[in-house]
LOTOR-487310 format. One record per residue (C-alpha): residue in three letters; chain; z, x negated, y negated; residue number from 1. Coordinates in Angstrom, 3 decimals, m for minus. Layout:
LOTOR-487310
{r ala&c A&zz Z&xx X&yy Y&k NUM}
...
end
This chain:
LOTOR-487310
{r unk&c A&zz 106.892&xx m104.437&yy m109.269&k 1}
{r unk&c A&zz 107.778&xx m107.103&yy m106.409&k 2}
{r unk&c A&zz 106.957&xx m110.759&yy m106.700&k 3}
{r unk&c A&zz 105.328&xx m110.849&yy m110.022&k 4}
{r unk&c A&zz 101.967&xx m113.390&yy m109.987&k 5}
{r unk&c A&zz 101.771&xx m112.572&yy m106.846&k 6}
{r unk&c A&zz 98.155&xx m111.611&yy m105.707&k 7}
{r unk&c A&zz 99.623&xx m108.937&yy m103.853&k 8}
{r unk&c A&zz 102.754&xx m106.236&yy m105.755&k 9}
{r unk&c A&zz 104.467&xx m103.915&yy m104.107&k 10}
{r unk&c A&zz 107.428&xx m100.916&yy m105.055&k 11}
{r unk&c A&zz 109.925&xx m99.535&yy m103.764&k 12}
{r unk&c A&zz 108.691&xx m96.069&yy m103.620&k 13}
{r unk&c A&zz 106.645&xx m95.705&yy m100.427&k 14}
{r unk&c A&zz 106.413&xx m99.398&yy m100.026&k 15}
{r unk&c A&zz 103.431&xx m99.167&yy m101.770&k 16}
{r unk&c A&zz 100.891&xx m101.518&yy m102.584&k 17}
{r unk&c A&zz 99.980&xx m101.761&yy m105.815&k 18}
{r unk&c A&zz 98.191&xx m104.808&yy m106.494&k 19}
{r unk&c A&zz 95.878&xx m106.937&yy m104.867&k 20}
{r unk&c A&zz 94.064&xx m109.904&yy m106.487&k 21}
{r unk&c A&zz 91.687&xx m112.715&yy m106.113&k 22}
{r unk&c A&zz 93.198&xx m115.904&yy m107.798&k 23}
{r unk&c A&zz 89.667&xx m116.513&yy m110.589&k 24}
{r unk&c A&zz 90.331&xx m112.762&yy m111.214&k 25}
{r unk&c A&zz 93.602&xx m111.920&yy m111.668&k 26}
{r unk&c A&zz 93.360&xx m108.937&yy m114.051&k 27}
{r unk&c A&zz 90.530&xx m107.428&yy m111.533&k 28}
{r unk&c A&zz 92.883&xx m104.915&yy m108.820&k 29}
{r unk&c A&zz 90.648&xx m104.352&yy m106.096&k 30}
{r unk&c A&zz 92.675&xx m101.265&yy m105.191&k 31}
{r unk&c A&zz 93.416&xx m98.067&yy m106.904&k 32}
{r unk&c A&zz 96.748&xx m98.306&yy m109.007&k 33}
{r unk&c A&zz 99.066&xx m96.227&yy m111.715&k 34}
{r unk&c A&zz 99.958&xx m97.723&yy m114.732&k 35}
{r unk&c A&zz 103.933&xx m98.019&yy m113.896&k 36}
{r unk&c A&zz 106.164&xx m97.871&yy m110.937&k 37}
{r unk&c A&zz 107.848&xx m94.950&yy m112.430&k 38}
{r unk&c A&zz 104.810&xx m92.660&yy m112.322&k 39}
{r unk&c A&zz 104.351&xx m93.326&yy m108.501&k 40}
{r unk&c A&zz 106.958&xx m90.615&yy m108.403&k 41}
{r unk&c A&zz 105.019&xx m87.962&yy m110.337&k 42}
{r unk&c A&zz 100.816&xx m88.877&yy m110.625&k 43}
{r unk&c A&zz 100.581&xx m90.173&yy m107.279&k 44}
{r unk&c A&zz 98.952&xx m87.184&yy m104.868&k 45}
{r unk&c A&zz 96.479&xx m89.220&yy m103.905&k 46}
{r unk&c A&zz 99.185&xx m91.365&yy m101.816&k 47}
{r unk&c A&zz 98.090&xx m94.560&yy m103.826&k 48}
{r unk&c A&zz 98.726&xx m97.833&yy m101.793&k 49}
{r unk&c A&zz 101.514&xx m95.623&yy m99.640&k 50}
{r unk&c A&zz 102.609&xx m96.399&yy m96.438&k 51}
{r unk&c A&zz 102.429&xx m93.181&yy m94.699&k 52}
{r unk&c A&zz 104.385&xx m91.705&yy m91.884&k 53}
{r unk&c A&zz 106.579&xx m90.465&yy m89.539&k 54}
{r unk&c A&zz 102.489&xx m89.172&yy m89.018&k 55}
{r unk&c A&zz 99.877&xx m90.014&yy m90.946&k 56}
{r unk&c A&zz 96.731&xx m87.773&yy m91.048&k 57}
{r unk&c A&zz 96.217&xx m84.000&yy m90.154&k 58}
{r unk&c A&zz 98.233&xx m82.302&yy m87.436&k 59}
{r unk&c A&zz 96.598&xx m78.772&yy m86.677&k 60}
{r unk&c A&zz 98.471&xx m76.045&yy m86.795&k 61}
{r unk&c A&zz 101.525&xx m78.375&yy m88.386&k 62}
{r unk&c A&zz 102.864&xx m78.243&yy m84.345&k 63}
{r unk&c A&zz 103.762&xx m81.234&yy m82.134&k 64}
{r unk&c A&zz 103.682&xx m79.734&yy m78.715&k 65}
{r unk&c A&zz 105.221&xx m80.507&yy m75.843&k 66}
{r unk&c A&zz 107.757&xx m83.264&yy m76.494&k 67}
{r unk&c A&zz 111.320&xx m83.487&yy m75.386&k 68}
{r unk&c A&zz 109.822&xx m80.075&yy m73.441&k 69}
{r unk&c A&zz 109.676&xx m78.102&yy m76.289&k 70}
{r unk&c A&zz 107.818&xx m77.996&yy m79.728&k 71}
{r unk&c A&zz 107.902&xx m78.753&yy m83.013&k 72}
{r unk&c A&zz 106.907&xx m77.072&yy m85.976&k 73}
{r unk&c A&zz 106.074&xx m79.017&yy m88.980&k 74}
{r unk&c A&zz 105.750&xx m77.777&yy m92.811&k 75}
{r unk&c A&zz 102.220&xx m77.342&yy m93.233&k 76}
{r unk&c A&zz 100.664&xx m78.942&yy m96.768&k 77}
{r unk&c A&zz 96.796&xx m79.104&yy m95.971&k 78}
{r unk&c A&zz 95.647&xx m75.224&yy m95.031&k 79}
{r unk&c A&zz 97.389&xx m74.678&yy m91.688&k 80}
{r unk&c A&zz 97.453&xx m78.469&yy m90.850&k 81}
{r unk&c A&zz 100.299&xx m80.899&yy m91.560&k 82}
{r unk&c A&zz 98.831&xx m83.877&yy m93.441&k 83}
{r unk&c A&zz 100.571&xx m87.437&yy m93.709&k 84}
{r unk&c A&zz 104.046&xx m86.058&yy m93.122&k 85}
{r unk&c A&zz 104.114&xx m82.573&yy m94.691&k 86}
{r unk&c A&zz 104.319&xx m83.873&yy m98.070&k 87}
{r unk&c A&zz 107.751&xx m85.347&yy m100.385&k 88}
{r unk&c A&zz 110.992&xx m84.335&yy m99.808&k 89}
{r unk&c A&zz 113.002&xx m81.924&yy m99.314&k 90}
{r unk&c A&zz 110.540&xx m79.777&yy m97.807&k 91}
{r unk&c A&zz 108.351&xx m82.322&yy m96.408&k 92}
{r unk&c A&zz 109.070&xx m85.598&yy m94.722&k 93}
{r unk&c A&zz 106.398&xx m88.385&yy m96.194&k 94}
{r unk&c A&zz 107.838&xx m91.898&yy m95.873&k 95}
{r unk&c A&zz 104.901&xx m92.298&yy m98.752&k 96}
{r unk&c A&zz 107.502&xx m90.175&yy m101.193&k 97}
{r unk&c A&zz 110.632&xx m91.883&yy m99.886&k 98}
{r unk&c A&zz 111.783&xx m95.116&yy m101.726&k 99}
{r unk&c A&zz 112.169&xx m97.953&yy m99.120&k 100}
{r unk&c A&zz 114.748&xx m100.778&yy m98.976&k 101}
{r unk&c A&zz 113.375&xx m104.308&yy m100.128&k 102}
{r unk&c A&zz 112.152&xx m106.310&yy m100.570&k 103}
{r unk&c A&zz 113.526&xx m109.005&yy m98.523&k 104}
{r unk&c A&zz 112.193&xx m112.069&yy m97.948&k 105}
{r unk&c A&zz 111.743&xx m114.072&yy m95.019&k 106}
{r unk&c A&zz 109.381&xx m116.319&yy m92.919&k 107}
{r unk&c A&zz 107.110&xx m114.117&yy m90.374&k 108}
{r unk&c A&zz 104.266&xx m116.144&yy m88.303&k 109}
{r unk&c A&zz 105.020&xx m119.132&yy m90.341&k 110}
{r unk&c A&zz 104.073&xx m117.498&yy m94.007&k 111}
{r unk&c A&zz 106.545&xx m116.162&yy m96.140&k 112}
{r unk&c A&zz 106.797&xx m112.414&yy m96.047&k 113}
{r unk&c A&zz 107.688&xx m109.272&yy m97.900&k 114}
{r unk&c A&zz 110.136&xx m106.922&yy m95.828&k 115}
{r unk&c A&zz 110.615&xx m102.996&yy m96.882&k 116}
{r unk&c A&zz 112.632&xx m101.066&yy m94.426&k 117}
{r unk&c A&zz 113.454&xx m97.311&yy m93.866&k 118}
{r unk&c A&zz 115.587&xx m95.325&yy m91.493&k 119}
{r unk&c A&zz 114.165&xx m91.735&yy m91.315&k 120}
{r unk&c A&zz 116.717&xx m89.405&yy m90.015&k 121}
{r unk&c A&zz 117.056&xx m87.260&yy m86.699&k 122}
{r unk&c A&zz 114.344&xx m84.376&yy m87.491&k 123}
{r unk&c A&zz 113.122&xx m85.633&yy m90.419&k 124}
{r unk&c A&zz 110.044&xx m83.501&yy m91.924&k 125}
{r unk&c A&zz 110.684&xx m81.747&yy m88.657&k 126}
{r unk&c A&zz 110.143&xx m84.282&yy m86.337&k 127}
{r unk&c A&zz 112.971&xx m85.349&yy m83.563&k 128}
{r unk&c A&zz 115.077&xx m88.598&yy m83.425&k 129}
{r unk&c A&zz 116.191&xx m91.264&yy m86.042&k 130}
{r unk&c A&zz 113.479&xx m93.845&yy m86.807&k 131}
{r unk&c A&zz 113.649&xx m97.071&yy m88.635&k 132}
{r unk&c A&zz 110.838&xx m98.330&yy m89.874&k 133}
{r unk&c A&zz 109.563&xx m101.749&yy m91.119&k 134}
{r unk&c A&zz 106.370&xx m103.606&yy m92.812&k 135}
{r unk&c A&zz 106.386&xx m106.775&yy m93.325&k 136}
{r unk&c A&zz 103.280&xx m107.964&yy m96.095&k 137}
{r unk&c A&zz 102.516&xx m111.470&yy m95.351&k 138}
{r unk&c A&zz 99.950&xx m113.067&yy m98.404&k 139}
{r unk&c A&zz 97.914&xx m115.887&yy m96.818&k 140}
{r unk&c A&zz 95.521&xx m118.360&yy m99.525&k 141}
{r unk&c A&zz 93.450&xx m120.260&yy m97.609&k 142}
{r unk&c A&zz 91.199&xx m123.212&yy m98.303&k 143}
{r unk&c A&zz 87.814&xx m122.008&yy m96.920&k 144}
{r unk&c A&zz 85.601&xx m124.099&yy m94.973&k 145}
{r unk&c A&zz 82.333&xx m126.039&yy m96.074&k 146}
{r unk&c A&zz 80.750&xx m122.355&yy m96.747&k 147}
{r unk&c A&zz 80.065&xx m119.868&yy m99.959&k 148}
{r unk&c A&zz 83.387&xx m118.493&yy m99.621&k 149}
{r unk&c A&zz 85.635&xx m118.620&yy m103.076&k 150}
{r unk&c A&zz 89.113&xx m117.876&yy m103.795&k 151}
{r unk&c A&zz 90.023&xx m116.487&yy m100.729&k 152}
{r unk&c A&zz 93.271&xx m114.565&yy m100.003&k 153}
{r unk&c A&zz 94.325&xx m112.484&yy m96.566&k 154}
{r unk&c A&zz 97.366&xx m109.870&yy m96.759&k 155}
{r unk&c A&zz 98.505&xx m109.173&yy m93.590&k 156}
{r unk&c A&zz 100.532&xx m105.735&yy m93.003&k 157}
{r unk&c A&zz 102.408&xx m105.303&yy m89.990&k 158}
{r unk&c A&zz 104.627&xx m102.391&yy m89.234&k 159}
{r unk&c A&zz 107.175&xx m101.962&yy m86.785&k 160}
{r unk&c A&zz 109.477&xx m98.402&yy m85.759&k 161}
{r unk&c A&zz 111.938&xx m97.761&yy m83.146&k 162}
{r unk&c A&zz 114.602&xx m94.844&yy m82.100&k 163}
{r unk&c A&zz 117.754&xx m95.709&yy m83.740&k 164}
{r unk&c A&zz 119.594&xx m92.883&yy m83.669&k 165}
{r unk&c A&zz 122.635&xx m91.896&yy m80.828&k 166}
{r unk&c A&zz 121.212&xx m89.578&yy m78.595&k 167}
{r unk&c A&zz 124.656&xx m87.706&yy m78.260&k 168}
{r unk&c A&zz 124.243&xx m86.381&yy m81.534&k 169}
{r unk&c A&zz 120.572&xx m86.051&yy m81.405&k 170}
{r unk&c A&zz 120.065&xx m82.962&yy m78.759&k 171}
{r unk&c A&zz 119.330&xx m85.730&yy m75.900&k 172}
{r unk&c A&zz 115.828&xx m85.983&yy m77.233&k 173}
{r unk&c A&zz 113.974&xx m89.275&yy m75.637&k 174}
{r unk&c A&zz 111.081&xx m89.736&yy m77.726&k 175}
{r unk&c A&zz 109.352&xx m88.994&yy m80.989&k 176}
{r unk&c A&zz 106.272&xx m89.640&yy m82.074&k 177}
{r unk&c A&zz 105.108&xx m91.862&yy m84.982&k 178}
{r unk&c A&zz 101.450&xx m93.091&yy m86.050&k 179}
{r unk&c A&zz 102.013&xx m95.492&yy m89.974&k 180}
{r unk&c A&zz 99.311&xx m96.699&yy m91.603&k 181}
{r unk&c A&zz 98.722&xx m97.266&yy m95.461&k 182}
{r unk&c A&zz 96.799&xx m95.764&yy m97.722&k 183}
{r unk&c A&zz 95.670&xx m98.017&yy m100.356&k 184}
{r unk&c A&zz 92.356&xx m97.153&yy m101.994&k 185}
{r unk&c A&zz 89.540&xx m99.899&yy m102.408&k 186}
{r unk&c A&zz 87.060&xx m100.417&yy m104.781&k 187}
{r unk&c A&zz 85.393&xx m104.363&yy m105.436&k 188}
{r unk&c A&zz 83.389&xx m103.085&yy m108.495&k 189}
{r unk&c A&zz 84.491&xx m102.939&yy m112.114&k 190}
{r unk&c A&zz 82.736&xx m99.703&yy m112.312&k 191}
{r unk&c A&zz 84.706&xx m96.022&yy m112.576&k 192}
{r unk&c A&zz 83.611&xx m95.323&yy m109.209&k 193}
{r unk&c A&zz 81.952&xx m96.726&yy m105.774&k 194}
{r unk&c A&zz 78.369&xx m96.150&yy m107.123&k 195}
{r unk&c A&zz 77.154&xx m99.862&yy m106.995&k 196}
{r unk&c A&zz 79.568&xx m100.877&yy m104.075&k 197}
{r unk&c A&zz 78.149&xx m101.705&yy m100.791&k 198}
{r unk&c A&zz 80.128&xx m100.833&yy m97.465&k 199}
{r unk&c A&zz 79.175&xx m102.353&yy m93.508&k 200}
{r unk&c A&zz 80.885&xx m100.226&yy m90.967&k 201}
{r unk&c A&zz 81.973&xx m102.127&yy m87.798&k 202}
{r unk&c A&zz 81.473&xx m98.615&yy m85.695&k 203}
{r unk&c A&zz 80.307&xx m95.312&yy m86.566&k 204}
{r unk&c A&zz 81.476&xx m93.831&yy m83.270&k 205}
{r unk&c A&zz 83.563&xx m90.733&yy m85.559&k 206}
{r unk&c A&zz 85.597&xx m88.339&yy m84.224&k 207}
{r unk&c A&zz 83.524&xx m85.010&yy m85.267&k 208}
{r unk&c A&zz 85.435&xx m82.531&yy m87.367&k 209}
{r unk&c A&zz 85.641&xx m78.798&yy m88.440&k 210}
{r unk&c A&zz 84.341&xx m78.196&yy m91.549&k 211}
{r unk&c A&zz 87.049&xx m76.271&yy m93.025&k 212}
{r unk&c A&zz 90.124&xx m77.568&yy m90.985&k 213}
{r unk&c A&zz 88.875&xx m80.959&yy m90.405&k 214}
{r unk&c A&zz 90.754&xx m80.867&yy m87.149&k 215}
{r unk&c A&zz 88.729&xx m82.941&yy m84.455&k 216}
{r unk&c A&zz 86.312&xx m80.350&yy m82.570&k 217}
{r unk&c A&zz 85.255&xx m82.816&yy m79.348&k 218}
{r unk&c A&zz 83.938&xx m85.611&yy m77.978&k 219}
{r unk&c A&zz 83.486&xx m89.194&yy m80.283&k 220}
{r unk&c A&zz 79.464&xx m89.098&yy m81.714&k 221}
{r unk&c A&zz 77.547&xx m91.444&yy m83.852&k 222}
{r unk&c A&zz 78.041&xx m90.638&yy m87.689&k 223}
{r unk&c A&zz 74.978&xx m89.647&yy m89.503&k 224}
{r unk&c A&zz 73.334&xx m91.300&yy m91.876&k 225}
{r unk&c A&zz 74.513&xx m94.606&yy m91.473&k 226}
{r unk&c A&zz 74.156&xx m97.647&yy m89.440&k 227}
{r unk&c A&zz 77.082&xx m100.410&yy m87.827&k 228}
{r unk&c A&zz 76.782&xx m103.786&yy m88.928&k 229}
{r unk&c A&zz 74.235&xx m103.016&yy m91.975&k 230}
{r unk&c A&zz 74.712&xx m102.881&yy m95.467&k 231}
{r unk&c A&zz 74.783&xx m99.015&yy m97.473&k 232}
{r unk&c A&zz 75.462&xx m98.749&yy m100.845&k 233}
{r unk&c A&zz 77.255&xx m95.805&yy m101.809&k 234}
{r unk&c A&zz 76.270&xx m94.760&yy m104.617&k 235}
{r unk&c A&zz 76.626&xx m90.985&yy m105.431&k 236}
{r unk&c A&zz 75.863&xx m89.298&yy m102.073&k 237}
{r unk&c A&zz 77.705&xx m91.495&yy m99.362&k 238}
{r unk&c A&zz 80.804&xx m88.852&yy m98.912&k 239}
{r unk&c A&zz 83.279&xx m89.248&yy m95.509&k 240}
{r unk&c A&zz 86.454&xx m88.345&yy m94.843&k 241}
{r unk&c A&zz 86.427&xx m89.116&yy m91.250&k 242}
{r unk&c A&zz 88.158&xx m90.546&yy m88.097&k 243}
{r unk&c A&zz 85.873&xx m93.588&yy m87.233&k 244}
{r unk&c A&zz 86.507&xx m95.186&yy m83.363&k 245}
{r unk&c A&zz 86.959&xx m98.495&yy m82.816&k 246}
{r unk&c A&zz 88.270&xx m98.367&yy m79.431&k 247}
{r unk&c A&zz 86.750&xx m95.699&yy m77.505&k 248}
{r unk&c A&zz 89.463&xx m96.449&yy m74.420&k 249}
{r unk&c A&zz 92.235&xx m94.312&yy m76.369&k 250}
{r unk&c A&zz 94.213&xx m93.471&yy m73.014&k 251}
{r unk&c A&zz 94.728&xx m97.140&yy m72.609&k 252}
{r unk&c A&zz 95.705&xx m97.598&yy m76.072&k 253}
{r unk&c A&zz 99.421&xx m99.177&yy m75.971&k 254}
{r unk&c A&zz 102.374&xx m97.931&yy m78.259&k 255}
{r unk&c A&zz 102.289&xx m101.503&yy m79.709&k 256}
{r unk&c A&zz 98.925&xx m102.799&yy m80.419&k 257}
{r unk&c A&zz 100.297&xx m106.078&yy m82.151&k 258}
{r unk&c A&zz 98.942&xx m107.928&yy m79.121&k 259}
{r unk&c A&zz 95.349&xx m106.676&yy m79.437&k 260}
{r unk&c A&zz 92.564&xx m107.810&yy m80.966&k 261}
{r unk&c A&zz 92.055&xx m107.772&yy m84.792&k 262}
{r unk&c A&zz 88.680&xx m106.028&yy m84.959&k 263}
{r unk&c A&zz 86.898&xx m105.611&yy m87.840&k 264}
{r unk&c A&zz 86.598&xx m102.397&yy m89.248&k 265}
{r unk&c A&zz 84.782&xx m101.939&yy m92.449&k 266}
{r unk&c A&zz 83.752&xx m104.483&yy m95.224&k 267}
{r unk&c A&zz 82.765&xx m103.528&yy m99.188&k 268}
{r unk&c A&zz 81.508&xx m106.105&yy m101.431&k 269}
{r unk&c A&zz 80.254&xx m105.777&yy m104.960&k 270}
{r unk&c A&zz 78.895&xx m107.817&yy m108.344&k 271}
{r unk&c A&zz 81.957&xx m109.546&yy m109.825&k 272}
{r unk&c A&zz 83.087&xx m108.431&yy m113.186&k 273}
{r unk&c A&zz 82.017&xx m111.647&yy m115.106&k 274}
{r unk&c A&zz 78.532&xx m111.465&yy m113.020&k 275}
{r unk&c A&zz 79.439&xx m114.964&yy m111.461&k 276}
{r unk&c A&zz 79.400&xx m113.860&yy m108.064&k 277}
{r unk&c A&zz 80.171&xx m111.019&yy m105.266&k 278}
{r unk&c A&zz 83.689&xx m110.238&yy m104.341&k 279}
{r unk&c A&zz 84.125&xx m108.924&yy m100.653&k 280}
{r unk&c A&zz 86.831&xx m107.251&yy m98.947&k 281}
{r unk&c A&zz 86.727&xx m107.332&yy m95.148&k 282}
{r unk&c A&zz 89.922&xx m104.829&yy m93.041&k 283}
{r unk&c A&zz 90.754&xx m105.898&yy m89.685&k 284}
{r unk&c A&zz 93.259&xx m103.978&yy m87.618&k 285}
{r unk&c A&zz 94.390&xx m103.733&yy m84.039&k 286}
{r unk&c A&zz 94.737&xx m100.024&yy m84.580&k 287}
{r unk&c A&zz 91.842&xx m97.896&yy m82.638&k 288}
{r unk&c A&zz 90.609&xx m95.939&yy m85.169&k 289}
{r unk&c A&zz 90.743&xx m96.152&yy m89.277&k 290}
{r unk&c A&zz 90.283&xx m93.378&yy m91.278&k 291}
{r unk&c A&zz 87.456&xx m93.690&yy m93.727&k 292}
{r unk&c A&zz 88.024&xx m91.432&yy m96.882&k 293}
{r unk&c A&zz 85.458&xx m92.089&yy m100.129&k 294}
{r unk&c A&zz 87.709&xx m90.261&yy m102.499&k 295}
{r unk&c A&zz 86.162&xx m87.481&yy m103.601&k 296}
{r unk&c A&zz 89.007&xx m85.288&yy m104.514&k 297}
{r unk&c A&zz 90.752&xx m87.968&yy m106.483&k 298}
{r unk&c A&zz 92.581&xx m86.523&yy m109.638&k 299}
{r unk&c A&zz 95.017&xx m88.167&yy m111.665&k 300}
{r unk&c A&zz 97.164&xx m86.090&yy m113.998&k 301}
{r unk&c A&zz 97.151&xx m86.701&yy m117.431&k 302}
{r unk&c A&zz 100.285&xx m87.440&yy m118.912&k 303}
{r unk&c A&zz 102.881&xx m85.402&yy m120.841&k 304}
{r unk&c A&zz 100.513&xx m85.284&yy m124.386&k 305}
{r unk&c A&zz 97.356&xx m84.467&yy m122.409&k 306}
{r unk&c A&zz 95.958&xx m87.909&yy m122.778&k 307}
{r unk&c A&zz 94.618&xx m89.972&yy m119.297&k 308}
{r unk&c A&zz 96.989&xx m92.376&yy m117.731&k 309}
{r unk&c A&zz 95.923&xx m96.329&yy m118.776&k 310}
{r unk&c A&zz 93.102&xx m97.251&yy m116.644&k 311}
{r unk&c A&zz 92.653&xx m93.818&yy m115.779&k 312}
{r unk&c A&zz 89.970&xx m92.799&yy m119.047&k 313}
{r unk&c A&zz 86.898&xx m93.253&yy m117.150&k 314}
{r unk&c A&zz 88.314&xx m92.827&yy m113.481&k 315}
{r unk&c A&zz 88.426&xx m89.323&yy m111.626&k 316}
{r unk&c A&zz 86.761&xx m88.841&yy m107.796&k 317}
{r unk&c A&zz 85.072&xx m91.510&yy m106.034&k 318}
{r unk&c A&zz 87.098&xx m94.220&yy m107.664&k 319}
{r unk&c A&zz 87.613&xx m95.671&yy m104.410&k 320}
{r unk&c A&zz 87.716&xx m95.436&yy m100.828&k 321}
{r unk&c A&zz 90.449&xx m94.799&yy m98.372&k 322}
{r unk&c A&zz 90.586&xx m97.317&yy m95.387&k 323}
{r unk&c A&zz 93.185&xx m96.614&yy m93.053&k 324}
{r unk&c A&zz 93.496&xx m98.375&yy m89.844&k 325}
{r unk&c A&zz 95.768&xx m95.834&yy m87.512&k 326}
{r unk&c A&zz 96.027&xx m94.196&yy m84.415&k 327}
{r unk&c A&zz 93.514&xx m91.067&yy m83.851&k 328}
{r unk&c A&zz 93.648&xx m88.148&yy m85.905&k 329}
{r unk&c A&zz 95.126&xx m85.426&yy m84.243&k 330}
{r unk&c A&zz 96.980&xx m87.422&yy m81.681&k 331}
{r unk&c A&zz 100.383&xx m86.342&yy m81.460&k 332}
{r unk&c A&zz 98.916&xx m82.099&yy m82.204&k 333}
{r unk&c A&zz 97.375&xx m79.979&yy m79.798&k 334}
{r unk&c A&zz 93.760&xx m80.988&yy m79.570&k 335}
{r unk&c A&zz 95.217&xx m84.923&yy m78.963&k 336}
{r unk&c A&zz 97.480&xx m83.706&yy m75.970&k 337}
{r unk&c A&zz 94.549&xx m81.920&yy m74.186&k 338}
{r unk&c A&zz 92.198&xx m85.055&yy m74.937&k 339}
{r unk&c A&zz 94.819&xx m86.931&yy m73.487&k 340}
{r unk&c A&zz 95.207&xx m89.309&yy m76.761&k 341}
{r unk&c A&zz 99.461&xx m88.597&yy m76.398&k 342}
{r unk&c A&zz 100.419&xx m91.528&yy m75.240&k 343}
{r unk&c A&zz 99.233&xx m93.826&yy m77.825&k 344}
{r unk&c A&zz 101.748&xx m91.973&yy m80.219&k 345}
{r unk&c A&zz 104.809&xx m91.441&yy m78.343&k 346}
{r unk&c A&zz 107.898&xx m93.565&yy m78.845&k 347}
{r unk&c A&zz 110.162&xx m93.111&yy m76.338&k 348}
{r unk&c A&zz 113.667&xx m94.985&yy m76.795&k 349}
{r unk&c A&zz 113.633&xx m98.691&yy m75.905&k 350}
{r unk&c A&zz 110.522&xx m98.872&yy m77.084&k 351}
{r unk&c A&zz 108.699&xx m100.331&yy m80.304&k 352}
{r unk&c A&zz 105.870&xx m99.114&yy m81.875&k 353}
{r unk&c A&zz 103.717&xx m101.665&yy m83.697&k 354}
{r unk&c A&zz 100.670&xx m102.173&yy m85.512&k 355}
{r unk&c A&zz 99.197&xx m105.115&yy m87.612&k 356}
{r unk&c A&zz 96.252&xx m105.079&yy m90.186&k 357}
{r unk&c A&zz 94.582&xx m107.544&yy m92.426&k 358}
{r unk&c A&zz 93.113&xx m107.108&yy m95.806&k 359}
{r unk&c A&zz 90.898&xx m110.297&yy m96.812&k 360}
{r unk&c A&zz 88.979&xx m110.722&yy m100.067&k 361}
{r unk&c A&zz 87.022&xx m113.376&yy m101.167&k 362}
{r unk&c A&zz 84.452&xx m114.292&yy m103.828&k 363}
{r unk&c A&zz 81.007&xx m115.806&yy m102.805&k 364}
end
């Protein structure tokens, strides 16, 4: 793993998060993790802490119409759909299953900084045009202010892609499209899954789905069964894997959002494992959307003798939830071209697509 005693780890494979601490607590990781790097390679089909791309989510009917004037056809991994990529290698083209260069090091907004870089090449996982890709995590402590707050610590993940490639050998295509975001599971509790964890969603504006493709079906609606801005536990019947809208405007959504605002999207707090207080974890992002996913279908292989992986005796579905702050689901497919959500996905050459997120944890 990267910068060991660090609060926050990272590998090389899928520039993946593995760690991420509060400084009273180090041996308490407030996200879902595998017991080595190695077995990121072969345990890890929940995508673990992954940074996903070129496309992260479903694409229906694994197509991206109607770029460069022609489609593209995608493998398909989830049903019909394409989902995060169309998988690992060779057949699919997840940047979660690809090992990524880094880390560097180097100073980004005045803090130092993790760098992981990837160049994905022309019609990678099916998709036009060569892409390099970077995150940068940035680890921030801070000294709270007179308050309750505790031991607080902000990672800050920022991701950057542009077309690399030379055109001339490319087919003359002019734009791609890409949509990252990670896909690190939380969970504040000590507990084997989110039972006594509490969540407050910043929207519940969802994008509805169908039940079987889970493909958006129309326009944004309120989700049911919970409320914005109060406190649900989720105990053993609070189940979502949904597209939740935090920026209803999504024509006007820019390619690079690093400028926007960092709005908060969802916090979880529990009881602390030594009972002396409640740890929180608050994600901001200046993506419009973050998919919410509480983990049901979470299954971790045993290992070669049968036996569960360390950490992994008690653990199984609803271990933790999926936040991922991203563009809308469906964007760069069919159903986002005749919503008119394109644009927000389509890097054309010149241009940079960006994104920045915060994860922030504290004890009170």
């Amino acid at each position: 793993m990267a910068t060991t005693g660090s609060p926050i780890t990272a590998i090389p494979h899928g520039a993946a998060l593995t760690s991420i601490t509060i400084p009273s607590l180090p041996s308490h990781n407030l996200i879902l993790s595998l017991p080595s790097d190695e077995l990121y390679e072969t345990h890890n089909k929940g995508y673990f802490g992954e940074t996903i791309g070129r496309v992260a989510n479903r694409l229906d009917n694994a197509t991206v119409p109607s770029l460069n004037g022609r489609s593209y056809k995608l493998p398909a991994n989830d049903g019909t759909n394409c989902l995060h990529g169309g998988g690992a290698p060779p057949s699919g083209g997840c940047w979660g299953k690809r090992k990524w260069a880094g880390p560097a090091y180097e100073t980004r907004r005045g803090e130092r900084a993790q760098k992981w870089e990837l160049v994905s090449p022309h019609m990678d996982g099916g998709l036009p045009g060569e892409v390099t890709a970077i995150v940068w995590y940035t680890i921030s402590t801070k000294t709270p202010a007179a308050g309750s707050r505790k031991d607080e610590i902000s990672l800050t993940i920022e991701y950057e892609a542009r077309m690399t490639g030379d055109p001339s050998k490319e087919d003359g295509v002019s734009e791609t499209v890409v949509a990252l975001a990670n896909h690190s599971y939380y969970n504040p509790s000590s507990g084997p899954t989110l039972a006594t964890a509490e969540a407050n969603f910043a929207s519940v504006d969802y994008l509805p789905v169908d039940k079987d493709t889970k493909i958006p079906t129309g326009p944004i609606e309120q989700y049911p069964g919970v409320k914005a801005n109060v406190w649900t536990t989720f105990g053993n019947d609070l189940t979502m894997d949904h597209c939740f809208v935090l920026d209803k405007n999504a024509k006007n959504v820019p390619i690079d959002t690093r400028e926007g605002e960092l709005r908060r999207a969802i916090t979880q707090r529990a009881s602390s494992p030594d009972g002396n207080g409640t740890i929180y974890i608050e994600i901001r992002t200046t993506e419009p959307a973050v998919q919410l996913y509480t983990g049901d279908g979470i299954n971790v292989a045993p290992d070669a003798d049968g036996k569960p992986l360390k950490g992994w005796e008690n653990r199984g579905a609803r271990a933790g939830m999926a936040i991922e702050p991203e563009r809308y689901i469906n964007a760069a497919g069919s159903g986002g071209l005749k919503e008119g959500w394109r644009d927000m996905v389509t890097l054309r050459r010149g241009e940079v697509w960006g994104s920045m997120s915060t994860v922030t944890c504290w004890l009170e």
